[in-house]
N, C-alpha and C positions, 0 to 999 in steps of 0.2 A: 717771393718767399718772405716770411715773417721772423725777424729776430728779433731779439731783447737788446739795447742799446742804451746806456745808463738810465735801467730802470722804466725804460718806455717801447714798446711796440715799435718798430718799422718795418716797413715792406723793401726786400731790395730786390734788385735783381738776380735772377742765379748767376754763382758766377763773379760774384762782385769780391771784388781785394780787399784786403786792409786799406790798403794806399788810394785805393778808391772812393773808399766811406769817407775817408780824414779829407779830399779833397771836395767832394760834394757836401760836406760838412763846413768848407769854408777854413778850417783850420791850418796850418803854416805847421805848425809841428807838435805831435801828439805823445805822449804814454801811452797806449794800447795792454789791455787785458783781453782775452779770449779763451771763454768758460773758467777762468781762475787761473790763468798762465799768463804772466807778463810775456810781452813775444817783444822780441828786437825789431828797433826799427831795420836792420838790412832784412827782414823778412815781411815787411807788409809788400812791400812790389809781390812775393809770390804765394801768400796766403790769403787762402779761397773762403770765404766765410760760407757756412751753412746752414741752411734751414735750422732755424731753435737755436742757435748758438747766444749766448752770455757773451756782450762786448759791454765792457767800460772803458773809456775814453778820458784819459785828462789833459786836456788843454796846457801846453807849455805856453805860457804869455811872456816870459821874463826869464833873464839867467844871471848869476855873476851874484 
């Protein structure tokens, strides 16, 4: 399936998690948007991304 992913095209699998993408993405710990809803990190383990959906991803590199 094809979603929108900051602004670019990808193909994922049906079926694929939040927790999913952020891992195959390489990333350690993320901000997640989906279609214009911040969502909580205790909800990527069980949110199902779908076909056409709007993700924005930001990168947590640093805190403090």
């Amino acid at each position: 399936m094809i979603v929108i992913c900051n602004n670019k095209k990808i193909e994922l699998e049906e079926g694929t998690t939040v927790a999913q993408l952020i891992h195959d993405l390489n990333y350690r710990r993320a901000a997640v948007w989906l279609n214009g809803e911040q969502l909580l990190a205790s909800a990527y383990e069980n949110r199902v991304i779908n076909a056409e959906d709007q993700i924005k991803i930001l990168r947590i590199v640093a805190g403090g």
